[in-house]
SERO-4910 file (N, C-alpha, C, O; in steps of 0.05 Angstrom, whole numbers):
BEGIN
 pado doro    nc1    nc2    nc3   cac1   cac2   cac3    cc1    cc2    cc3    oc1    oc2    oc3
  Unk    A    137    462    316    151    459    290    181    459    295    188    470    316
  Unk    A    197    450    283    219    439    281    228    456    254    214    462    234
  Unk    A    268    465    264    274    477    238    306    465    246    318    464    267
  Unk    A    314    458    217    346    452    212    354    482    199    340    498    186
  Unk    A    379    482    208    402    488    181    418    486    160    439    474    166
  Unk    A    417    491    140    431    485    120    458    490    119    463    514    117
  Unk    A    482    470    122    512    490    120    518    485     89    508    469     73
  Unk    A    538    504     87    546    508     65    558    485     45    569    488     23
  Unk    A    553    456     61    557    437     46    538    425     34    542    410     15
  Unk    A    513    429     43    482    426     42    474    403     54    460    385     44
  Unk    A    485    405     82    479    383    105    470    396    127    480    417    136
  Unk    A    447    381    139    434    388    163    441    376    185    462    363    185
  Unk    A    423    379    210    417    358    231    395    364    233    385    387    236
  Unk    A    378    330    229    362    328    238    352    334    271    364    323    289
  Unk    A    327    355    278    324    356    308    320    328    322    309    308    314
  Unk    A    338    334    354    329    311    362    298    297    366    293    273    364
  Unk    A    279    316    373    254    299    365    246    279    342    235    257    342
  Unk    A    258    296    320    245    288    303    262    266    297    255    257    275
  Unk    A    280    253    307    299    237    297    284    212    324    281    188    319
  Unk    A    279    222    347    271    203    363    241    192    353    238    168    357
  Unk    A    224    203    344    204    199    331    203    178    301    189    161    291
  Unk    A    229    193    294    221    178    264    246    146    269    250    128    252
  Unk    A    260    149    296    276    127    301    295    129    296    309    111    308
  Unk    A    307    142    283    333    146    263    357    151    292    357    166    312
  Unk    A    374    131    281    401    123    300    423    137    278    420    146    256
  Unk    A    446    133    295    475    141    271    472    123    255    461    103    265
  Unk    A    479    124    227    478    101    206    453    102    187    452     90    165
  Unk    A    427    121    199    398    107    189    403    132    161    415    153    160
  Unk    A    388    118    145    379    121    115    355    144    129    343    144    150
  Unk    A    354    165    103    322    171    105    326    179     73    346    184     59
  Unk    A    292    176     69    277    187     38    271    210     32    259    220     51
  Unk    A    273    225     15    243    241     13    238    243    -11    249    242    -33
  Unk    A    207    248      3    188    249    -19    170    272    -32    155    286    -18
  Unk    A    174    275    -64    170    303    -69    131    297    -67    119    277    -73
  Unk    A    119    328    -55    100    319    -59     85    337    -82    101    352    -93
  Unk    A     61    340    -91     46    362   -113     61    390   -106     77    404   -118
  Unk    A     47    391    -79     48    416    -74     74    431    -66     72    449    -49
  Unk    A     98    426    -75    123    433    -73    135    428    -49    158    437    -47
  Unk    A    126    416    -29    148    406     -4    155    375     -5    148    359    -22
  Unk    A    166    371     10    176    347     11    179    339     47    184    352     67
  Unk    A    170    304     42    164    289     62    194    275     70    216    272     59
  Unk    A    183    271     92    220    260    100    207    227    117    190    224    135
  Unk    A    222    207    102    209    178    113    241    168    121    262    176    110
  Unk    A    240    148    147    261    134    142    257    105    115    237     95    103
  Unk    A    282    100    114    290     81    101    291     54    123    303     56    144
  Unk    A    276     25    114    272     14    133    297    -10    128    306     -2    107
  Unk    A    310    -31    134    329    -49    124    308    -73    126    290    -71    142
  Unk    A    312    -93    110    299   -111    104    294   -137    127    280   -157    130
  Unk    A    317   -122    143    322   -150    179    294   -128    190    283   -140    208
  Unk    A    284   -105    184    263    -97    201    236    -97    199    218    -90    214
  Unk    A    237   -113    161    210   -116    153    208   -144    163    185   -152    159
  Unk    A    224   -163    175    216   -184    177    186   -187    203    188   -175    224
  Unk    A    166   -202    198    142   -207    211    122   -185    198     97   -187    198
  Unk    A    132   -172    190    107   -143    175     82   -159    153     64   -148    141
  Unk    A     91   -185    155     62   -195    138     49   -216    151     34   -232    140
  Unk    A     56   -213    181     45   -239    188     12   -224    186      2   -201    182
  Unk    A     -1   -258    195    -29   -238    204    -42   -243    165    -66   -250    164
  Unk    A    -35   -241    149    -45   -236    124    -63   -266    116    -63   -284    133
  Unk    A    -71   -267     99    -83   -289     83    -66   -303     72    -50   -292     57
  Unk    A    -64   -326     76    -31   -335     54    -52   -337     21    -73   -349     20
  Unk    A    -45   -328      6    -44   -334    -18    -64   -367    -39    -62   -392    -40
  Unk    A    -73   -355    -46    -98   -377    -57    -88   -395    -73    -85   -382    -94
  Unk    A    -76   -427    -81    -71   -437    -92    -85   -431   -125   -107   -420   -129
  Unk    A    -63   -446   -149    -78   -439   -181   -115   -455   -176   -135   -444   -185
  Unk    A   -117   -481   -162   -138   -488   -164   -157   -475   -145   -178   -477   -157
  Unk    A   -161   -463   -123   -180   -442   -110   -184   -418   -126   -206   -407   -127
  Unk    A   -157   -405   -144   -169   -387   -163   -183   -396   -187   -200   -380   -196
  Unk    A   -178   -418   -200   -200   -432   -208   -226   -434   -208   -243   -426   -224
  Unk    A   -228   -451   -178   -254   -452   -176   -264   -423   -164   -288   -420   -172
  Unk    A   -257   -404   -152   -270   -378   -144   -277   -367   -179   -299   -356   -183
  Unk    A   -259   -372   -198   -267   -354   -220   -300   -370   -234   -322   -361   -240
  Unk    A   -286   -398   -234   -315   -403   -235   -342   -404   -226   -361   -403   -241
  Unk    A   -342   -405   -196   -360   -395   -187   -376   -362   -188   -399   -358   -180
  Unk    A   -359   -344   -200   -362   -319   -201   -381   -321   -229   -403   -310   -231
  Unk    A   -370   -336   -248   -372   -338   -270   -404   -344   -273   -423   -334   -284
  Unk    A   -400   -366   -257   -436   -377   -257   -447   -360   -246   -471   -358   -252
  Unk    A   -440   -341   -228   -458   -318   -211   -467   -304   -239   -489   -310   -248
  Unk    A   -451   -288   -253   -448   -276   -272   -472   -281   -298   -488   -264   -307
  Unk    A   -469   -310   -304   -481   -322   -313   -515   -314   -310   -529   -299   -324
  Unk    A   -524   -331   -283   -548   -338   -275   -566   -304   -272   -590   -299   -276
  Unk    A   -546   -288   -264   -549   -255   -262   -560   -249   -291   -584   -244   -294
  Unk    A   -542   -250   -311   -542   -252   -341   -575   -262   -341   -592   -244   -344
  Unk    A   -583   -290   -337   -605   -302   -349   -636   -296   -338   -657   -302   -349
  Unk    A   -634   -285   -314   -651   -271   -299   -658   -253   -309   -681   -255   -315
  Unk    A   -644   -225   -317   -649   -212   -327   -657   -214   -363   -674   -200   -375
  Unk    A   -644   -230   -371   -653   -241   -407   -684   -243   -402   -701   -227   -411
  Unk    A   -692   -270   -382   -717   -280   -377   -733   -253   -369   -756   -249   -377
  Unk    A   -723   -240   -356   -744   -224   -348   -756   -208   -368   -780   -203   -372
  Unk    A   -730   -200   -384   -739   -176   -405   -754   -195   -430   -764   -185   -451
  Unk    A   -754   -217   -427   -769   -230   -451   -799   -240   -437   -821   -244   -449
  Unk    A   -794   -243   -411   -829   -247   -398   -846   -215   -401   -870   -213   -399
  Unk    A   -824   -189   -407   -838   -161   -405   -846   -154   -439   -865   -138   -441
  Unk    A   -837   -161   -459   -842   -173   -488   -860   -184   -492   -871   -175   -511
  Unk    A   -876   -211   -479   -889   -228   -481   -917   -207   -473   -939   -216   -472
***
């Protein structure tokens, strides 16, 4: 476990582990975050030159006409699901 001090200005230093760990150079941003249970998380702040590539790898994005046709296709699933079961409960009537 790791402990700062508070000075009387209400500024710490971060330990050096924890600063080598979480990356944090002179200059770096950090967050925190309150949590339920009354402590708080400490994240860095990332700059946007460091999110660059963080989405490669993903699915690109479905054109309006693939969401189209996926809705319709769901739709007819939906459907034929729907009429299977109608048919059935009216062959259990009969």
């Amino acid at each position: 476990m790791h402990t700062a001090k508070v000075t009387s200005k209400g500024q710490i230093t971060i330990p050096v582990e924890v600063r080598k760990a979480l990356g944090l150079e002179t200059g770096s941003k950090v967050r925190f975050f309150a949590q339920e249970d009354g402590s708080f998380v400490l994240k860095r702040v990332r700059s946007l030159m460091e999110l660059e590539g963080c989405l490669k790898g993903l699915v690109p994005p479905m054109s309006v006409e693939q969401m189209d046709e996926a809705i319709g296709d769901y739709v007819v699933e939906l459907d034929e699901a729907t009429k299977s079961g109608a048919q059935q409960e009216s062959d259990e009537a009969a």
